[in-house]
N, CA, C and O of each residue as an XYZ file, in Angstrom:
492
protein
N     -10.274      6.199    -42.336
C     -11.403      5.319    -42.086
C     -11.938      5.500    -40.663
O     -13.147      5.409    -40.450
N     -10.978      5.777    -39.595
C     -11.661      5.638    -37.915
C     -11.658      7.075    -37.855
O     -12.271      7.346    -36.822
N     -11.220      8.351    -38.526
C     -11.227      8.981    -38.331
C     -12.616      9.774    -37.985
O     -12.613     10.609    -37.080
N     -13.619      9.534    -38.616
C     -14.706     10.167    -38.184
C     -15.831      9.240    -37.381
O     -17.041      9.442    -37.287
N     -14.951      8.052    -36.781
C     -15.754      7.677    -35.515
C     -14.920      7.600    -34.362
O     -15.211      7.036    -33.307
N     -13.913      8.176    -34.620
C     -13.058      8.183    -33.155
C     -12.902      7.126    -32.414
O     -12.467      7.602    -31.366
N     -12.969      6.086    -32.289
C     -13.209      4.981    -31.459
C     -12.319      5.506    -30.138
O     -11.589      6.498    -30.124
N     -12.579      4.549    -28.997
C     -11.672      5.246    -27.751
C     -10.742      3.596    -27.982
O      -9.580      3.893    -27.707
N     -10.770      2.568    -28.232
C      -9.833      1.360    -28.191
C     -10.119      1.210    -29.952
O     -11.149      1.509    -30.555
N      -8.891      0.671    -30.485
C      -9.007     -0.303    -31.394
C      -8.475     -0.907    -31.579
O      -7.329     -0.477    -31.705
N      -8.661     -2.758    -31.841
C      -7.716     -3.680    -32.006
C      -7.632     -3.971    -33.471
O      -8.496     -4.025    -34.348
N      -6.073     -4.178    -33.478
C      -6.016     -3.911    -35.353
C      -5.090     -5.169    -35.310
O      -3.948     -5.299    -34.872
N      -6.223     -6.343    -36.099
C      -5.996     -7.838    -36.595
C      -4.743     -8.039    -37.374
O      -3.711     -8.681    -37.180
N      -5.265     -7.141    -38.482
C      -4.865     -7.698    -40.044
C      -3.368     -7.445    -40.486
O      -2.685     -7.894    -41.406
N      -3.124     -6.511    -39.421
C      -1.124     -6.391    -39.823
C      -0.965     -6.016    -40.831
O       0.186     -6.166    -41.239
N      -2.045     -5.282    -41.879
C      -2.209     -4.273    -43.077
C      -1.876     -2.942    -42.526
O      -2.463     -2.065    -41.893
N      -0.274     -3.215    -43.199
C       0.203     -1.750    -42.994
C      -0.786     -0.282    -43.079
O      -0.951      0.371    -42.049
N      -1.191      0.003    -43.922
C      -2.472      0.928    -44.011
C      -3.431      0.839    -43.237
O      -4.126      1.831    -43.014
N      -3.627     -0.096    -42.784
C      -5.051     -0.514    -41.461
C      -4.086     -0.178    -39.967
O      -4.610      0.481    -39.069
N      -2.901     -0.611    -39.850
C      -2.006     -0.712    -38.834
C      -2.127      1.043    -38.490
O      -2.653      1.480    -37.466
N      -1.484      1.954    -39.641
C      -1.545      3.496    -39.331
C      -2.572      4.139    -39.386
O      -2.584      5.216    -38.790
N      -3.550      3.782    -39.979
C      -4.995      4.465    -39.633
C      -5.672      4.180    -38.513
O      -6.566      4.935    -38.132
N      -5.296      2.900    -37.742
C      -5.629      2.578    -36.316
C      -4.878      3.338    -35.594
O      -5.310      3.746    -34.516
N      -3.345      3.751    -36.130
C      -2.711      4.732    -34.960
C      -3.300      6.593    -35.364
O      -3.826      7.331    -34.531
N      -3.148      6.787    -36.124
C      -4.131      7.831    -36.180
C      -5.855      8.325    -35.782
O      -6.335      9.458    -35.727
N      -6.563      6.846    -35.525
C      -7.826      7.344    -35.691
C      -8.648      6.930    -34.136
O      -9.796      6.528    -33.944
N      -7.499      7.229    -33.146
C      -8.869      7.208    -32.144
C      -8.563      8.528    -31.682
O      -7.690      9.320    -32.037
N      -9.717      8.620    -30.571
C      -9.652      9.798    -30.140
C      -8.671      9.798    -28.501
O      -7.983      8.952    -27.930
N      -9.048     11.134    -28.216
C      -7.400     11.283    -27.048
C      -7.847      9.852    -25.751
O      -8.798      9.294    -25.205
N      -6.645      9.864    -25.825
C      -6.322      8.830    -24.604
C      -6.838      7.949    -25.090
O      -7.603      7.411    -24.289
N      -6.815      7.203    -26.628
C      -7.124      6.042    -27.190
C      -6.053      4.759    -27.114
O      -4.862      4.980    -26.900
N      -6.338      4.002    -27.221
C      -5.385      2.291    -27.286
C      -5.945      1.712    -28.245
O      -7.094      1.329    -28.461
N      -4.619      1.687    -29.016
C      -4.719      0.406    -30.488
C      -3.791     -0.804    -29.919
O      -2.651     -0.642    -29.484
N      -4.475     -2.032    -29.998
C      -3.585     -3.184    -29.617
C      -3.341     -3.768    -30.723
O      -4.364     -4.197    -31.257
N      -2.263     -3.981    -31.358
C      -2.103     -4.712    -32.657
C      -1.912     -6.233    -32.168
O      -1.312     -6.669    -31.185
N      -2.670     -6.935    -33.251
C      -2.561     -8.377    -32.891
C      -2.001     -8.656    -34.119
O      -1.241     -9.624    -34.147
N      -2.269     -7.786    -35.584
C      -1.677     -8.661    -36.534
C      -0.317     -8.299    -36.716
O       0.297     -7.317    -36.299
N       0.086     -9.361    -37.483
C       1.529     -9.457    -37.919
C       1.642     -8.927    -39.239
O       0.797     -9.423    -39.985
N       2.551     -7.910    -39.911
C       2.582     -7.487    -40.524
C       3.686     -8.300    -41.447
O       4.616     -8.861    -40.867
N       3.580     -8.361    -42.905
C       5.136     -9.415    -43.524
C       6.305     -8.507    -43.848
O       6.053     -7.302    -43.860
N       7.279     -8.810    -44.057
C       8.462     -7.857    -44.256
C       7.882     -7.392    -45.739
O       6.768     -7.668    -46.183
N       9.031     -6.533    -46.465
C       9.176     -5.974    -47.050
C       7.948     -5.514    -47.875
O       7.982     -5.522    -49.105
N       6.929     -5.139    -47.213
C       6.035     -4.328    -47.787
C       6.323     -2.642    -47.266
O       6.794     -2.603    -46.129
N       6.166     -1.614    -47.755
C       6.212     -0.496    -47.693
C       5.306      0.474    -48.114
O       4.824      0.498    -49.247
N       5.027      1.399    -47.091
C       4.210      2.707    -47.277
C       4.955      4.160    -46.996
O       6.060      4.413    -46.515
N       4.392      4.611    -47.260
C       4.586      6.305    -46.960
C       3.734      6.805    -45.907
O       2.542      7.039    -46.111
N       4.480      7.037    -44.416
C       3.609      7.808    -43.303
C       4.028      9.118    -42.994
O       5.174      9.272    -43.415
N       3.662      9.962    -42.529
C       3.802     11.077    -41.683
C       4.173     10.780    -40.102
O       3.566     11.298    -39.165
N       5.147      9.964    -39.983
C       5.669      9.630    -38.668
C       5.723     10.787    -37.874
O       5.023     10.917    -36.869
N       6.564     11.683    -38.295
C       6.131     12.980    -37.238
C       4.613     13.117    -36.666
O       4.285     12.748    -35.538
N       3.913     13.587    -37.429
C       2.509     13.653    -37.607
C       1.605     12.645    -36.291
O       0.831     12.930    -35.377
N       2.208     11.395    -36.813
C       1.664     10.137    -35.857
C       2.092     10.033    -34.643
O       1.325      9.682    -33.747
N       3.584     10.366    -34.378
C       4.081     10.521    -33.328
C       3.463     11.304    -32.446
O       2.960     10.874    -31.408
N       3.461     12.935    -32.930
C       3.083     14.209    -32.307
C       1.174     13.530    -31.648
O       0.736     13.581    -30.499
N       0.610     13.075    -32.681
C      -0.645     13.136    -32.119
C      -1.173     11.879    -30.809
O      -2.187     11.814    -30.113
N       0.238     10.872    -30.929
C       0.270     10.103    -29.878
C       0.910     10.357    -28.774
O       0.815      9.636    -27.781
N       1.836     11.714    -28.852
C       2.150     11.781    -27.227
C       1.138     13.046    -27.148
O       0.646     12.933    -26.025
N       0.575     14.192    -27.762
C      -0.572     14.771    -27.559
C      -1.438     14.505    -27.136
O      -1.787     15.095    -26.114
N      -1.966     13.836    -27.498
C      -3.421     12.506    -27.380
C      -3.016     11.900    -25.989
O      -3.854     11.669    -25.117
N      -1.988     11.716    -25.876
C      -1.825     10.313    -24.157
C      -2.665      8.905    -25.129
O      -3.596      8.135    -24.893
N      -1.676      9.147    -26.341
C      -2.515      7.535    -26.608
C      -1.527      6.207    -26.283
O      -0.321      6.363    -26.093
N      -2.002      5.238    -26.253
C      -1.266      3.964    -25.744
C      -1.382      3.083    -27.329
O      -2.444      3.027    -27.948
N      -0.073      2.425    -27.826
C       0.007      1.045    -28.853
C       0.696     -0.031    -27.561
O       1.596      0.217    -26.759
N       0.036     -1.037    -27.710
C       0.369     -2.134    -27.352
C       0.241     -3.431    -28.370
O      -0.800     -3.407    -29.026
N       0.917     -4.308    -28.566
C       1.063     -5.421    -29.156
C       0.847     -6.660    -28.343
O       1.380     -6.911    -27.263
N      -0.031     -7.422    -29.024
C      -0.192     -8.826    -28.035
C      -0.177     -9.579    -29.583
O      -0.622     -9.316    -30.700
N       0.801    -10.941    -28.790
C       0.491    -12.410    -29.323
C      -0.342    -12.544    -28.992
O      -0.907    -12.171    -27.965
N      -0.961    -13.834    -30.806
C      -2.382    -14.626    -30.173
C      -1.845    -15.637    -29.556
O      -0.838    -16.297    -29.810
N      -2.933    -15.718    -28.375
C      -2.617    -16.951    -27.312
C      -2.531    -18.772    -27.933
O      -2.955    -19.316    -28.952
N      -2.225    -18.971    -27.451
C      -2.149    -20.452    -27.471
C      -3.247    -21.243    -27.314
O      -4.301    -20.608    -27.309
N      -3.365    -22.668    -27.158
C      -4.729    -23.261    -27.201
C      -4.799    -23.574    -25.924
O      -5.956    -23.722    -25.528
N      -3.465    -23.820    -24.658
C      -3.829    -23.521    -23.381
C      -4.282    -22.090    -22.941
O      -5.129    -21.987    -22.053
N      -3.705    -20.905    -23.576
C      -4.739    -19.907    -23.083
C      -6.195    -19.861    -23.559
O      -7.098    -19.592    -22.767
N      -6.374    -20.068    -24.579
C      -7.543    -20.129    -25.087
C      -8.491    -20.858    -24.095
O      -9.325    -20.188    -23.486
N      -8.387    -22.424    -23.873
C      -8.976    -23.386    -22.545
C      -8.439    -22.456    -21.137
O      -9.304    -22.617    -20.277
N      -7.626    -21.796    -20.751
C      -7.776    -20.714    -19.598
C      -8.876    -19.641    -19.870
O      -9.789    -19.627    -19.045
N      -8.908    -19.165    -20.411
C     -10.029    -18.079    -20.562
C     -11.593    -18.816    -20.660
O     -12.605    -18.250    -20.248
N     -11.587    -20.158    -21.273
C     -12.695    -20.922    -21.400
C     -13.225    -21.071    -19.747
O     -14.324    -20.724    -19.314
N     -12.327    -21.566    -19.135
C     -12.356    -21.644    -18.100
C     -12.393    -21.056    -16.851
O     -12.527    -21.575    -15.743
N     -12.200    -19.452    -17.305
C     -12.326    -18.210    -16.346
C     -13.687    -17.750    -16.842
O     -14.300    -17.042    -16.043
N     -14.246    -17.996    -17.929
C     -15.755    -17.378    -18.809
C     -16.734    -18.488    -17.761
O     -17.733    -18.282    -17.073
N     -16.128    -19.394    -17.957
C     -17.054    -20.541    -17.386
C     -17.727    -20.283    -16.216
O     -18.945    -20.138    -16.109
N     -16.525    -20.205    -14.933
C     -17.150    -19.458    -13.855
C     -17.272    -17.845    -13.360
O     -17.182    -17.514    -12.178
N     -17.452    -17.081    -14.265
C     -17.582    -15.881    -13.981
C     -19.287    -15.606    -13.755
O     -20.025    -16.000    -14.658
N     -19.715    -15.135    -12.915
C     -21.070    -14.314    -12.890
C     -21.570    -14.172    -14.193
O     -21.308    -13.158    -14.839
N     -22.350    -15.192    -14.711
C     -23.308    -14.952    -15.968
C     -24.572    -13.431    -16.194
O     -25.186    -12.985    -17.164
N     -24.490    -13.104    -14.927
C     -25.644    -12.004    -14.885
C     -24.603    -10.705    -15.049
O     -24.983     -9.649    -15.555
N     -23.088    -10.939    -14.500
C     -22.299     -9.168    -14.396
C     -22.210     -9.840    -15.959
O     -22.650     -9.006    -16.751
N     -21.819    -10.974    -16.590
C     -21.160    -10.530    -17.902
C     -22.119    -10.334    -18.978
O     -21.579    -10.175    -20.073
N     -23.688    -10.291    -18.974
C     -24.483     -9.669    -19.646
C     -24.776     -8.713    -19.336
O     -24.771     -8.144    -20.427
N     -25.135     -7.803    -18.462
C     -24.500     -6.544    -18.095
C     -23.785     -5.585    -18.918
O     -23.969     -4.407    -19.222
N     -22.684     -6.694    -19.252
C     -21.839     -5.793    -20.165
C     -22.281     -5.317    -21.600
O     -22.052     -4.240    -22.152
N     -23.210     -6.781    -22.201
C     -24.126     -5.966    -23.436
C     -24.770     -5.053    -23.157
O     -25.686     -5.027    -22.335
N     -24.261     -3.960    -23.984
C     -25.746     -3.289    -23.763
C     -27.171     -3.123    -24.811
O     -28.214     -2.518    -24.561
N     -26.780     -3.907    -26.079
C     -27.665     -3.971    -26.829
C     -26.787     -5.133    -27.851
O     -25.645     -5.572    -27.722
N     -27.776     -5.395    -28.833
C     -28.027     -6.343    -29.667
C     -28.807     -6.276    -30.925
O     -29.993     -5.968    -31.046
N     -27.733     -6.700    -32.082
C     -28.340     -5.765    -33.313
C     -28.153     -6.753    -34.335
O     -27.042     -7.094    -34.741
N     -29.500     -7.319    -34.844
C     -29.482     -8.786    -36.006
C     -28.666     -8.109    -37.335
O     -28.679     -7.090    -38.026
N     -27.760     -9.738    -37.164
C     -27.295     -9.269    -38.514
C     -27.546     -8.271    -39.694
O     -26.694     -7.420    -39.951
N     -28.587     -8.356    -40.340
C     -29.411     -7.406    -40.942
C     -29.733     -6.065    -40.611
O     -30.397     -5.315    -41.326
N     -29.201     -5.761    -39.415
C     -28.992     -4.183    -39.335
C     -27.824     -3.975    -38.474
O     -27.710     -3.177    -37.543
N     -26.771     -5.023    -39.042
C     -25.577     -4.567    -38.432
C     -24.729     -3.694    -38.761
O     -23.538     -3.780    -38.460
N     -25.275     -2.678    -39.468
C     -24.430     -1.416    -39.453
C     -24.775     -0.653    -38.817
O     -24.066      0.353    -38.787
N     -26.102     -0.661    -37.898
C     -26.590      0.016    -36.697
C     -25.806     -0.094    -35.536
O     -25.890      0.664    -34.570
N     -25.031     -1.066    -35.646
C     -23.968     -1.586    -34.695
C     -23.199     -0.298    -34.418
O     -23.231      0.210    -33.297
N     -22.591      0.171    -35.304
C     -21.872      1.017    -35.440
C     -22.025      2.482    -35.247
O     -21.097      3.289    -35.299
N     -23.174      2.738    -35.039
C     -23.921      4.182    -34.675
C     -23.544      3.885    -33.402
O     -23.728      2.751    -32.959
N     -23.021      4.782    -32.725
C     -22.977      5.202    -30.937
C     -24.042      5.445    -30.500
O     -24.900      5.883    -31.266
N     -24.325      5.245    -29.163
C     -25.500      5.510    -28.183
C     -24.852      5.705    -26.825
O     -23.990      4.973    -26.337
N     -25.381      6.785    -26.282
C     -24.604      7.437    -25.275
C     -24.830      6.252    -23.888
O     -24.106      6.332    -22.897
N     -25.617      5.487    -23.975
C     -25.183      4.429    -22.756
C     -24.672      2.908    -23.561
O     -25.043      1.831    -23.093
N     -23.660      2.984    -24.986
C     -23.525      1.571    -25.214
C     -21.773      1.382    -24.051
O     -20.897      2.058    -23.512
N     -22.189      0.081    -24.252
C     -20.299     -0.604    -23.500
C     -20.369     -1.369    -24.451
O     -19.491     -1.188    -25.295
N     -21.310     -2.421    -24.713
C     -20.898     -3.511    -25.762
C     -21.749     -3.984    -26.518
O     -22.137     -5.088    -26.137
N     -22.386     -3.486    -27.779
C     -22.863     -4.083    -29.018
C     -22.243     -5.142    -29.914
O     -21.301     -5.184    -30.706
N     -23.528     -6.309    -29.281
C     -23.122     -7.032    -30.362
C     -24.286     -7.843    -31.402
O     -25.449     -8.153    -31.146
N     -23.592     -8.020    -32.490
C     -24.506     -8.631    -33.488
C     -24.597     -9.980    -33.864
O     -23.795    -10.684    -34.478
N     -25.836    -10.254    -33.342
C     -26.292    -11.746    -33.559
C     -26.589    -12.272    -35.053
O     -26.949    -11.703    -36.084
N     -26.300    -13.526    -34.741
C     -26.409    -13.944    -36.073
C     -27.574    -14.640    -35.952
O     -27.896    -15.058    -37.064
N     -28.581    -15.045    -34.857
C     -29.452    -15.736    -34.849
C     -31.435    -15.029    -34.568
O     -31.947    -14.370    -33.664
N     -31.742    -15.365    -35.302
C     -33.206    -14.930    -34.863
C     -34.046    -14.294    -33.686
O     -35.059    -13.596    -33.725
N     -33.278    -14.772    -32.602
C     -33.467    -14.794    -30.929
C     -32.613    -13.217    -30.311
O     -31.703    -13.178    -29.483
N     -33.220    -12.115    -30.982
C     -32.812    -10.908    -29.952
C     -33.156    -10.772    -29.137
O     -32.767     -9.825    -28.453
């Protein structure tokens, strides 16, 4: 699935074993998958661990795992968003794509950092 968009980060939610190894396979070199989801026991697949291995110390890729935060981190980050420079953190969009053509989202553009898709009328 990421394989033919390479992503350079991907964070992989769903703790779907199959989503979990196609996130470790599918970025490109010097990529980071952060897994946030939790995966349940005794489900099982078939990987090419060699395979995955080899292309993650090849690659210089990074897995990291994070817990979701708590509802005091959550009100910390509320609270670091709050006073941060409103003008650097739009900046960081670099475009904006209505629902309705949010699979344009997903096309690269050689100056994006951060596309995101509105759900509201007001692009």
């Amino acid at each position: 699935m990421t394989a033919s968009v390479r992503p350079d980060v991907i964070i992989e939610a769903t703790g779907a074993g199959s989503l979990v190894f196609d996130a470790l396979a599918g970025t490109a070199a010097y990529g980071i998958v952060c897994l946030t989801g939790v995966s349940p026991k005794g489900r099982s697949i078939t990987v090419d661990a060699g395979s995955i291995n080899r292309e993650l110390v090849l690659e210089n890729d990074a897995v990291v795992g994070s817990v979701n935060a708590n509802l005091r981190h959550y009100r910390q980050a509320a609270a670091a968003l709050s006073q941060a420079d409103g003008t650097w953190l739009e900046r960081m969009i670099s475009r904006r794509v209505p629902l309705e053509r949010a699979a344009d989202a997903f096309t690269a553009r050689d100056d994006d950092i951060k596309v995101v898709i509105t759900l509201d009328d007001n692009d």
